[in-house]
MILUM-671799 format. One record per residue: residue in one letter; x, y, z of N, C-alpha, C in turn. Coordinates in steps of 0.1 Angstrom, whole numbers, padded with zeros to 4 digits, always signed. Each point is the difference from the previous one (the first is absolute). Layout:
<pts>
aXYZXYZXYZ...
</pts>
This chain:
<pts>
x+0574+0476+0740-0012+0008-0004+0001+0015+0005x+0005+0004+0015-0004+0010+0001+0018+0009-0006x-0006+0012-0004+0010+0008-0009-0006+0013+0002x+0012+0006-0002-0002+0018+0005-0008+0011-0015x-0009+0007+0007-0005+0005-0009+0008+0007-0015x-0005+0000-0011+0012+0003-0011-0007+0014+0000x+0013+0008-0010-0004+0016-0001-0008+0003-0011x+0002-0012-0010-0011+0001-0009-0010-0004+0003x-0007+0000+0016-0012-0009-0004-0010+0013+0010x-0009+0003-0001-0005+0010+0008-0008-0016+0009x+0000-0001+0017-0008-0009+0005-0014+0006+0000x-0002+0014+0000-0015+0003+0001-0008+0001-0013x+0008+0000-0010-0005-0004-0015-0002-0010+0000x+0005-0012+0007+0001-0015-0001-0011-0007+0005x-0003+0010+0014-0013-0005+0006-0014+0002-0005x-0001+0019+0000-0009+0002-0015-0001-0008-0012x+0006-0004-0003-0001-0008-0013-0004-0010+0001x+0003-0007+0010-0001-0011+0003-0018-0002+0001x-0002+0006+0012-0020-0004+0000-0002+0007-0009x+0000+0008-0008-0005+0009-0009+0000-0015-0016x+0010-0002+0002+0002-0014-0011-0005-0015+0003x-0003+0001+0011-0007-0014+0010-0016+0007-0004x-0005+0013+0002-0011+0000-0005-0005-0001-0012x+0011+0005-0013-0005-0001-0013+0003-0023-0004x+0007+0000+0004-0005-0013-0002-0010-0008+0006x-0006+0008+0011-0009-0013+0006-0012+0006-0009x-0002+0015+0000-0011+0009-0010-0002-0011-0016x+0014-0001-0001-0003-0011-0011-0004-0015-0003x+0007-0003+0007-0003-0015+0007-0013-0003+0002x-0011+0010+0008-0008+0000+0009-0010-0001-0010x-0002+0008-0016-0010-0003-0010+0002-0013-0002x+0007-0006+0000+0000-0016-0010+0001-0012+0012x+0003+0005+0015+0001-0013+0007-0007-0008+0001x+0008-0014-0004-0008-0013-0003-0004-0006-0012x+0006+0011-0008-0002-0004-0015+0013-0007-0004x-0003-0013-0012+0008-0007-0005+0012+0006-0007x+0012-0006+0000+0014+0008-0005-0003+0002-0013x-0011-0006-0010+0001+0006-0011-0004+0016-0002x-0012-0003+0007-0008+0015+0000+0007+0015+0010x+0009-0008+0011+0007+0014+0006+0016+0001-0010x-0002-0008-0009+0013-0001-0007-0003+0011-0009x-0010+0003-0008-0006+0008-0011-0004+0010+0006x-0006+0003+0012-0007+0012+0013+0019+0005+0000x+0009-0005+0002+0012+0007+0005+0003+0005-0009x+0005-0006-0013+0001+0003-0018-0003+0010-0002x-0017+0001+0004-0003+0016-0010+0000+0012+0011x+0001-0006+0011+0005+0013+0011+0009+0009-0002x+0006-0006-0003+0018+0005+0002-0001+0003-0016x-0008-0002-0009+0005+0009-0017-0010+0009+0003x-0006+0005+0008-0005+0017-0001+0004+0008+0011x-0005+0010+0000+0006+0010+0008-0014+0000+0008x-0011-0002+0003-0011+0000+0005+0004-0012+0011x-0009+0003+0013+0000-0014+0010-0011-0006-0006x+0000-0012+0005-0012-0009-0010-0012+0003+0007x-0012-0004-0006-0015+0010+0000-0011-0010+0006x+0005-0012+0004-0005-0016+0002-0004+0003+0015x-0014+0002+0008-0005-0002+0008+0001-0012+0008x+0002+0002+0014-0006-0014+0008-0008+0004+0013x-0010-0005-0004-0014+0003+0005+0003+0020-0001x-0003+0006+0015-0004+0013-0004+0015+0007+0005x+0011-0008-0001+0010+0006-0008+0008+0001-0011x+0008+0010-0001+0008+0000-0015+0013+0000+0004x+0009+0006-0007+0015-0001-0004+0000+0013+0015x+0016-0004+0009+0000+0013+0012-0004-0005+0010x-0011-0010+0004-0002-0008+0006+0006-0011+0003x+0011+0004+0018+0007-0014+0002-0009-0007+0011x+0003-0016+0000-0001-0008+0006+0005-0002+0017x-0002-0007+0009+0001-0002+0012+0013-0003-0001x+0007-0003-0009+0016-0002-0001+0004+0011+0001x-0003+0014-0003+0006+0011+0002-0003+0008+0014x-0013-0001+0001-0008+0002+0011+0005-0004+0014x+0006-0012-0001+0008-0004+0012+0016+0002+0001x+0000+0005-0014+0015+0003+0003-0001+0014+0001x-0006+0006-0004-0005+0017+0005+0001+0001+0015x-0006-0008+0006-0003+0001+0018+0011-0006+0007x+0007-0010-0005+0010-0003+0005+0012+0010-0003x-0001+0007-0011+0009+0012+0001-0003+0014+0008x-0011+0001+0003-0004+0008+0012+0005-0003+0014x-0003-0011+0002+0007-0008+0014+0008+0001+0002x+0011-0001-0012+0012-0001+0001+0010+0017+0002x-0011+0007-0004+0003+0017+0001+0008+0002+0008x-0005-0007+0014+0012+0007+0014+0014-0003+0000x+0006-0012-0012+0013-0005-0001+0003-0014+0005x-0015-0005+0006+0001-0014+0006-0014-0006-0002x+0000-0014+0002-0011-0002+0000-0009-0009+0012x-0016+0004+0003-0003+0002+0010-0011-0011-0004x-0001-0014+0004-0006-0009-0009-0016+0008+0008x-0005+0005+0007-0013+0002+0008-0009+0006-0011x+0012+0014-0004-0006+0012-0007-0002-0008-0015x+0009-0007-0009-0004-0006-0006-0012-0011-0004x-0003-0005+0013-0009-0009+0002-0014+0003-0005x-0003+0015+0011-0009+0007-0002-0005+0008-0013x+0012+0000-0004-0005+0005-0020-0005-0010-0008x+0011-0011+0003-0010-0014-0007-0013+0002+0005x-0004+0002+0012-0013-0007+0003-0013+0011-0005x+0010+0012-0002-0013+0017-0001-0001-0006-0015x+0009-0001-0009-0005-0004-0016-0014-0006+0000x+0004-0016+0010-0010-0007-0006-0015+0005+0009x+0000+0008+0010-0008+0000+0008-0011+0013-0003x+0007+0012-0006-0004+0010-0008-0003-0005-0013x-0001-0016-0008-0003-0002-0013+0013+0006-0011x+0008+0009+0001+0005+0003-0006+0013-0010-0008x+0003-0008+0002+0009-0014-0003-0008-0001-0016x+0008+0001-0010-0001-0004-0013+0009-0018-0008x-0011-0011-0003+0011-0008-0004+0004-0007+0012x-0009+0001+0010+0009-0008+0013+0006-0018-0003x+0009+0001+0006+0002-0016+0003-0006-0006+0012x+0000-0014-0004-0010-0011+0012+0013+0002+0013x+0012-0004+0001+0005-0001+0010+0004+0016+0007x+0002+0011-0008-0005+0013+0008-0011+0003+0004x-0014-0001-0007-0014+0003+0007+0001-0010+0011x+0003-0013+0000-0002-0009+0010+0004+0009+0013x+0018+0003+0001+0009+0005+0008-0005+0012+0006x-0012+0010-0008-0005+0011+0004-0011+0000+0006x-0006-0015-0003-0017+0004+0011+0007-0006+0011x+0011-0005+0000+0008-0003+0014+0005+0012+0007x+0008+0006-0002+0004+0012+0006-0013+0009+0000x-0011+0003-0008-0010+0002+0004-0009-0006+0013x+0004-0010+0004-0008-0005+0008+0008+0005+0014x+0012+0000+0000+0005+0005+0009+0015-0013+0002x+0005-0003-0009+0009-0016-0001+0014+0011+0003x+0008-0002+0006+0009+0007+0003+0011-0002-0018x+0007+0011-0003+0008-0003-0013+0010-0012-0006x+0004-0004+0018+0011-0011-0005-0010-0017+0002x-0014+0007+0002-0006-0015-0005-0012+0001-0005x-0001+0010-0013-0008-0001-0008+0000-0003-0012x+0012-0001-0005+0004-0007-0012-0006-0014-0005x-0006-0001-0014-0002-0017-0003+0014-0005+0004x-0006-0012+0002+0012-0011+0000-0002-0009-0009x+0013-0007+0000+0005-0009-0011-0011-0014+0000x-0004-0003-0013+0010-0001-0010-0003+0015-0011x-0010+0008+0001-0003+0014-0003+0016+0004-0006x+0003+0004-0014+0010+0004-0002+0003+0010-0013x-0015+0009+0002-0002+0008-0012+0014+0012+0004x-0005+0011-0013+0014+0009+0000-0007+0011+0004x-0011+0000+0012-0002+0013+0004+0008+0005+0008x+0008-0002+0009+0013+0004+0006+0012+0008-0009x+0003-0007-0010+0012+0007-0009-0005+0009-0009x-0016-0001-0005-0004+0011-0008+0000+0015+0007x+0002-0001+0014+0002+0015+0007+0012+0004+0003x+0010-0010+0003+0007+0000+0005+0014+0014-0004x-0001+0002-0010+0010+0013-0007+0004+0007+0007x-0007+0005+0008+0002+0017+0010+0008-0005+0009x+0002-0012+0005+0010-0003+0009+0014+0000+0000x+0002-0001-0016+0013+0002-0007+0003+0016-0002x-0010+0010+0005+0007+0010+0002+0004+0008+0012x+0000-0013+0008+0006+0007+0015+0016+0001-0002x+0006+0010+0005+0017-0001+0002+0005-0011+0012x-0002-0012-0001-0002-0008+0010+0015-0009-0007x+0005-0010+0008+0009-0009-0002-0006-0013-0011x+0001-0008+0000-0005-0010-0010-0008-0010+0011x+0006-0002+0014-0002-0011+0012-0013+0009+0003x-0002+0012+0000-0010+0008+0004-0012-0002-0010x+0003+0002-0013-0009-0002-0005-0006-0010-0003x+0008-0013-0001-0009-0010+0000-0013+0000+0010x+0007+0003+0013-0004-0006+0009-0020+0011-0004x+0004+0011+0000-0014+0007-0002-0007-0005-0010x+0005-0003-0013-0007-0009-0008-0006-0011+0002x+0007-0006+0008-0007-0013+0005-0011+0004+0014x+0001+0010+0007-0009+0006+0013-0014+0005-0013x+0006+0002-0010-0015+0008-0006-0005-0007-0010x+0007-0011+0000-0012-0014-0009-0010-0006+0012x+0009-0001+0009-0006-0008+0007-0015+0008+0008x-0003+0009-0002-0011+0007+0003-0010-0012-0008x+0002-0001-0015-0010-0006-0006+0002-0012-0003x+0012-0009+0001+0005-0010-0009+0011-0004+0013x+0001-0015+0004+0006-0004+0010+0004-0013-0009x+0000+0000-0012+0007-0013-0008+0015+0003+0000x+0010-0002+0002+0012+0003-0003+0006+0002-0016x-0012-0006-0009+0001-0001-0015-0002+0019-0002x-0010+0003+0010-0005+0018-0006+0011+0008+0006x+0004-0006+0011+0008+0008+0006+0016+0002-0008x+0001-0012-0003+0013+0002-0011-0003+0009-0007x-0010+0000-0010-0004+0005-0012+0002+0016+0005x-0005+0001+0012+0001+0018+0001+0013+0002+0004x+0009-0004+0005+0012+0000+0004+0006+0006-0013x-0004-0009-0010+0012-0002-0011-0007+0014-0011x-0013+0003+0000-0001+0014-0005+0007+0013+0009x-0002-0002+0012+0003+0009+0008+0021+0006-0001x+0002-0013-0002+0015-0004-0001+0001+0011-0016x-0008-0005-0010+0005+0003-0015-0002+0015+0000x-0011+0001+0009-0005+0020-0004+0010+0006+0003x+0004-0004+0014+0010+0006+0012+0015+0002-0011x+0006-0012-0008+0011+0002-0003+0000+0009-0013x-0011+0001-0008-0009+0009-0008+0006+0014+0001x-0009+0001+0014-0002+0012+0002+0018+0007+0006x+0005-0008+0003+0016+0005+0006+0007+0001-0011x+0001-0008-0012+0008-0002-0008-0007+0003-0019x-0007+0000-0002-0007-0001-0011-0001-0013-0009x-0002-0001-0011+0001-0013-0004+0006-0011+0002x-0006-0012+0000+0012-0009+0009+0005-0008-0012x+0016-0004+0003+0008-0003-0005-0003-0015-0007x-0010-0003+0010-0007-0018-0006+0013-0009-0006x+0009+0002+0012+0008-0011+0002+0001-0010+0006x+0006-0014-0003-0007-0012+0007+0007+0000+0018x+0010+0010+0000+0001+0005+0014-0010+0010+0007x-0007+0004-0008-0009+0009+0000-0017-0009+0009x-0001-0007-0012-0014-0007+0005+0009-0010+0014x+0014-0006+0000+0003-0010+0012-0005+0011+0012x+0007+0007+0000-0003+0014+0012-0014+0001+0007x-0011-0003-0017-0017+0001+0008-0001-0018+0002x+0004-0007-0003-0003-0011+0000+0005-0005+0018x+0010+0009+0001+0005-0007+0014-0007+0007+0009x-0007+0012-0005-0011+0003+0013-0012-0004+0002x-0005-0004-0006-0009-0007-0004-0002-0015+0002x+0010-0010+0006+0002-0012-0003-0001-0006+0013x-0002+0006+0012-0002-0004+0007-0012+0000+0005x-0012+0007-0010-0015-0001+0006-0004-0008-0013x+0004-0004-0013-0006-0005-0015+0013-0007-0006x+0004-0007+0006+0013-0004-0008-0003-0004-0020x-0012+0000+0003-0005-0005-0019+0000+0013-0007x-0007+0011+0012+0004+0012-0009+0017+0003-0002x+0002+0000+0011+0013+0000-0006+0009-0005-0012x-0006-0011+0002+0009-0004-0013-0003+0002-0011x-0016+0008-0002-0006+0003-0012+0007+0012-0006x+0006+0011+0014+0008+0008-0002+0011+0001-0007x+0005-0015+0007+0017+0001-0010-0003-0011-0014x-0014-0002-0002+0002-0004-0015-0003+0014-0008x-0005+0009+0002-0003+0011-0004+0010+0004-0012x+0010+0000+0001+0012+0001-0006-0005-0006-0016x+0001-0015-0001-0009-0011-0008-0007+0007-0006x-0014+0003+0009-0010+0005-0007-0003+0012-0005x+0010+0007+0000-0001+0014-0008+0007+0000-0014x+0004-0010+0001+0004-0006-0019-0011-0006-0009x-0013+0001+0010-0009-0006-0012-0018+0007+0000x-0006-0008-0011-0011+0007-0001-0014+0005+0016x-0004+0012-0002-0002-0002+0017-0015-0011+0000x-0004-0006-0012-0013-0009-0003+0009-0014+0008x+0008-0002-0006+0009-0010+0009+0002+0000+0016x+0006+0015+0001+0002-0001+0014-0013+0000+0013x-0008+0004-0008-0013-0001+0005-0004-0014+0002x+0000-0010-0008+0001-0012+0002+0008-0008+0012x+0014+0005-0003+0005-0006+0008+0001+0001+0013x+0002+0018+0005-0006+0004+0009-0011-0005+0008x-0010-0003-0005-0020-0007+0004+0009-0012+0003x+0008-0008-0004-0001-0014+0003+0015-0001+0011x+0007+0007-0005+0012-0001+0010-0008+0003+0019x-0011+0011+0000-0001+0003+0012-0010-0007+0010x-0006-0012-0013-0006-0010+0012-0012+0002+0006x-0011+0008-0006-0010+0004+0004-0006-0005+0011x-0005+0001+0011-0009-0008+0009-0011-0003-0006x-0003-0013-0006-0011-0007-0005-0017+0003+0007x-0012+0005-0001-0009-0004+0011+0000+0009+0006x+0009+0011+0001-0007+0012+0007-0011+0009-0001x-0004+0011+0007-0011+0008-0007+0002+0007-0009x+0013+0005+0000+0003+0008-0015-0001-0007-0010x+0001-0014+0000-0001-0008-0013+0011+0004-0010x+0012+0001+0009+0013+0008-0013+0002-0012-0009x-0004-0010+0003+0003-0010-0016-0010+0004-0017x-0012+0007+0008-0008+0003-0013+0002+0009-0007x+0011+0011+0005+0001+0013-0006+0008-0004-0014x-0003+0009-0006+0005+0002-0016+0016+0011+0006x+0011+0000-0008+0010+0008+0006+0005+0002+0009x+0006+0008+0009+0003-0004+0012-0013+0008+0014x+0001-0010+0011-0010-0002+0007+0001+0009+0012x-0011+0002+0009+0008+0006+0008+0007-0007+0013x+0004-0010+0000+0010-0008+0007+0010+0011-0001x+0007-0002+0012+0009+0013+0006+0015-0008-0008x+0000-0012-0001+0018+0000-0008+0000+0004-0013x-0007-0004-0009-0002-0004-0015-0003+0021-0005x-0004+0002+0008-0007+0017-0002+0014+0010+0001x+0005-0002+0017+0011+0009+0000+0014-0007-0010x+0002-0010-0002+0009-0003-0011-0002+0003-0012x-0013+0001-0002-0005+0004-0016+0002+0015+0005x-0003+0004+0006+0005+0018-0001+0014+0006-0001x+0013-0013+0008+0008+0008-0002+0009-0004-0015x-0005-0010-0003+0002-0006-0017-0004+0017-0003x-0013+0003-0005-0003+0012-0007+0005+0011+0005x+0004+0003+0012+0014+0011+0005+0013-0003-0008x+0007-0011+0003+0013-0002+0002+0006-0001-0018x-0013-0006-0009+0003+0003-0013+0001+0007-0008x-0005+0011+0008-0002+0018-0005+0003+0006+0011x+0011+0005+0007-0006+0007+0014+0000+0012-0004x+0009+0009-0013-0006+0013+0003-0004+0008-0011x-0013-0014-0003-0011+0008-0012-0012-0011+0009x-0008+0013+0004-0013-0002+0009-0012-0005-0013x+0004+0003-0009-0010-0002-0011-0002-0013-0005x+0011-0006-0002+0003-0018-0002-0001-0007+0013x+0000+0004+0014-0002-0005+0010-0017+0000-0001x-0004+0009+0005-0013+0001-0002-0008-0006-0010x+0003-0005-0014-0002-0003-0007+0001-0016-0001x+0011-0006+0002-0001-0012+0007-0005-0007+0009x-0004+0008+0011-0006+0001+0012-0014-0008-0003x-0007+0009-0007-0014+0002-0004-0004-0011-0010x+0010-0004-0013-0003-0006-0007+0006-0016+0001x-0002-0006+0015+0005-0013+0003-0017-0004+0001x-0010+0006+0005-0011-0002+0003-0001-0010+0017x-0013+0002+0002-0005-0004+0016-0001+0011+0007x+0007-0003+0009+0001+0012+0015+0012+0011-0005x-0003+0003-0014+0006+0014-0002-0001+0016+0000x-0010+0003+0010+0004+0010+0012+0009+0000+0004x+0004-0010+0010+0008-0006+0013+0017+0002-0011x-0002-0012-0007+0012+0002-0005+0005+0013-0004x-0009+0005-0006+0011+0015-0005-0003+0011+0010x-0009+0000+0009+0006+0008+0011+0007+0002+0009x+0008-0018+0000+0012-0005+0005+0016+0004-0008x-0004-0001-0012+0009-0001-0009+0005+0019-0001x-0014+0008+0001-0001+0011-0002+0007+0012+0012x-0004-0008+0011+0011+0003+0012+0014-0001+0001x+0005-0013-0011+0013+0000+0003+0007+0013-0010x-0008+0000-0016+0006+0004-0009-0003+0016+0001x-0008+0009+0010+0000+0011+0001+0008+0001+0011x+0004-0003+0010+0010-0003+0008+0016+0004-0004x-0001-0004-0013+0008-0004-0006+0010+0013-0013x-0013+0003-0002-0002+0014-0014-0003+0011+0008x-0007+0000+0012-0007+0017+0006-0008+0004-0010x-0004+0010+0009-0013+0005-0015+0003+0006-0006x+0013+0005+0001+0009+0008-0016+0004-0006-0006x-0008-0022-0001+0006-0005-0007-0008-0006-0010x-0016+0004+0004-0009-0008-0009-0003+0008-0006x-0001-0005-0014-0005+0005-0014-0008+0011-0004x+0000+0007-0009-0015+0007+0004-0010-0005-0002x-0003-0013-0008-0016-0003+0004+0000-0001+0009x+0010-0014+0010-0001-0002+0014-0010+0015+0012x+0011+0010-0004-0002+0010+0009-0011+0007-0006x-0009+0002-0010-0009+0003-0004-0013-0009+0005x+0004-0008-0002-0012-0014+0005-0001-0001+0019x+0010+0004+0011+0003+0004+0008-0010+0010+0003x-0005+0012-0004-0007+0011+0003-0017-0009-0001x+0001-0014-0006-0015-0003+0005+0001-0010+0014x+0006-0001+0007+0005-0012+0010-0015+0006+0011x-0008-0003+0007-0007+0002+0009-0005-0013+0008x-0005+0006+0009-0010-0012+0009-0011+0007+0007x-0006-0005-0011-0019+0007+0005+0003+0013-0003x+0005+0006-0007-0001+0014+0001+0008+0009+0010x+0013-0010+0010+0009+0004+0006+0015-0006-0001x+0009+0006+0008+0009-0007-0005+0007-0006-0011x+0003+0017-0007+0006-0004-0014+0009-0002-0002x+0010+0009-0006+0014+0001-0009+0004+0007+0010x-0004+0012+0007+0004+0015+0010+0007-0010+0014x-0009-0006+0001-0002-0003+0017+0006-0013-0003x+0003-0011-0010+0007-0010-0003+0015-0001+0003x+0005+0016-0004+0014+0001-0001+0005+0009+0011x-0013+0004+0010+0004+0007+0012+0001-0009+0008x-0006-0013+0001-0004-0010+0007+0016-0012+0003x+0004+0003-0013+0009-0007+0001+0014+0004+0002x-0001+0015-0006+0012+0010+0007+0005+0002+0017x-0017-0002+0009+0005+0002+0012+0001-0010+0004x+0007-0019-0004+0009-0007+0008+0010+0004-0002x+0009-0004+0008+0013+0002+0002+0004-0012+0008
</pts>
């Protein structure tokens, strides 16, 4: 996995692009989350045939408006500013979101994790625990992949910065293995989506999810067929925990159970990696927890392209990216310029 930066690839284009593309898909995702695959299947359809971002409200926001999936991967790339990561200082951002109200779209096992560190729970024991095995851990996880760090290094911070909120070893994989995909992204540009390719993430990965793992090296398989299929098989291959509070067995599409989500994201990477347009598009139109997915998916594939690599709608539709009226497009791609 780990490989030396290429000259075609700019890394600080790679990281810009990267949350800048993690935000336009969760922006999109974030109108329809929860809606059935037919209706985000037709919502993604007529998206992508205009040049307009779509005009569909949820509650008293619009299109530009990301979700807590970006939100936390915004602060976790702050954290990460100094070149290392300092699980305290990140702690404390999870806990200002939810404590200032400002958290959009939260998840149950993050708000849980933050009236804890709010209360005063120290970081390495305020995480839900298992059987808790949503994908709020890997839906932030991207900015990790842009430290110039070794591969043994980075895992290891990926797994230090799930475990803030998520102490399942199912979330912690899941962030691992985005953190892994952005990281090789961002060094290399499109990835080669070879079945040595996925063994590489599968063998880092395999010793905290061995099921993800192997969901990894079927990946290969599953990018030969329809992604309505792979979505199926995906949901059933990953074994949902029956009876939890997320109720991942009732969702329509994929859920937000942390295997079934980060494998459906890197399906919608790995089958397009360097057209952000069909990633994103895929992303969105599997339906359920498609925020999450394509702001997963959106991290790898801007990673992947830099922002001299998306489209002009893409980068047109980019100039509405906000949160509350802060933190747009400007401060998106400065934010993610100064890791290193």
């Amino acid at each position: 996995m780990t490989t030396p930066f290429s000259h075609a690839h700019d890394p600080h284009d790679g990281r810009a692009g990267s949350l800048v593309t993690q935000a336009l898909g969760d922006t999109l995702g974030f109108l329809v989350e929860g809606y059935p695959p037919e209706d985000c299947a037709a919502y993604a359809s007529k998206a992508f045939s205009g040049d307009d971002p779509p005009r569909i409200p949820r509650g008293p926001f619009g299109f530009g408006q990301y979700s807590d999936d970006t939100q936390l991967a915004r602060e976790l790339a702050l954290s990460l500013a100094a070149g290392r990561f300092v699980p305290e200082d990140f702690s404390k951002r999870v806990a200002a979101l939810f404590a200032d109200g400002i958290i959009v779209g939260r998840g149950q096992a993050t708000e849980a994790a933050a009236r804890r560190l709010i209360a005063g729970v120290p970081w390495d024991r305020a995480g839900e625990p298992p059987p808790s095995a949503g994908n709020g851990a890997a839906m932030r996880a991207g900015p990790v992949g842009f430290l110039s760090v070794s591969e043994a290094e980075m895992i290891r911070i990926a797994d230090d910065s799930a475990r803030v909120t998520h102490l399942d070893m199912r979330s912690r994989a899941a962030a691992v293995l985005v953190a892994l995909v952005v990281g090789d992204a961002v060094r290399r540009g499109p990835a080669a989506c070879s079945p040595a390719w996925f063994e590489g993430l599968a063998r880092a990965v395999e010793a905290q999810d061995s099921l993800l793992a192997n969901g990894v090296r079927k990946m290969p398989e599953w990018l030969g067929r329809d992604p309505v299929t792979v979505c199926d098989e995906v949901t059933r291959w990953s074994k949902p925990p029956v009876g939890s509070a997320h109720r991942f067995e009732d969702w329509r599409g994929i859920s937000p159970f942390a295997t079934p989500s980060v494998l459906y994201a890197l399906f919608a990477y790995s089958r397009a990696p360097a057209d952000p347009e069909e990633v994103l598009r895929v992303a969105v139109a599997v339906g359920g927890d498609v925020d999450t997915v394509a702001a997963m998916a959106g991290a790898m594939v801007g990673a992947a392209v830099g922002l001299s690599g998306l489209t002009p709608r893409l980068s047109r539709w980019a100039e509405h990216l906000n949160d509350q009226g802060a933190y747009g497009f400007d401060e998106l791609v400065a934010i993610a310029r100064a890791v290193e």
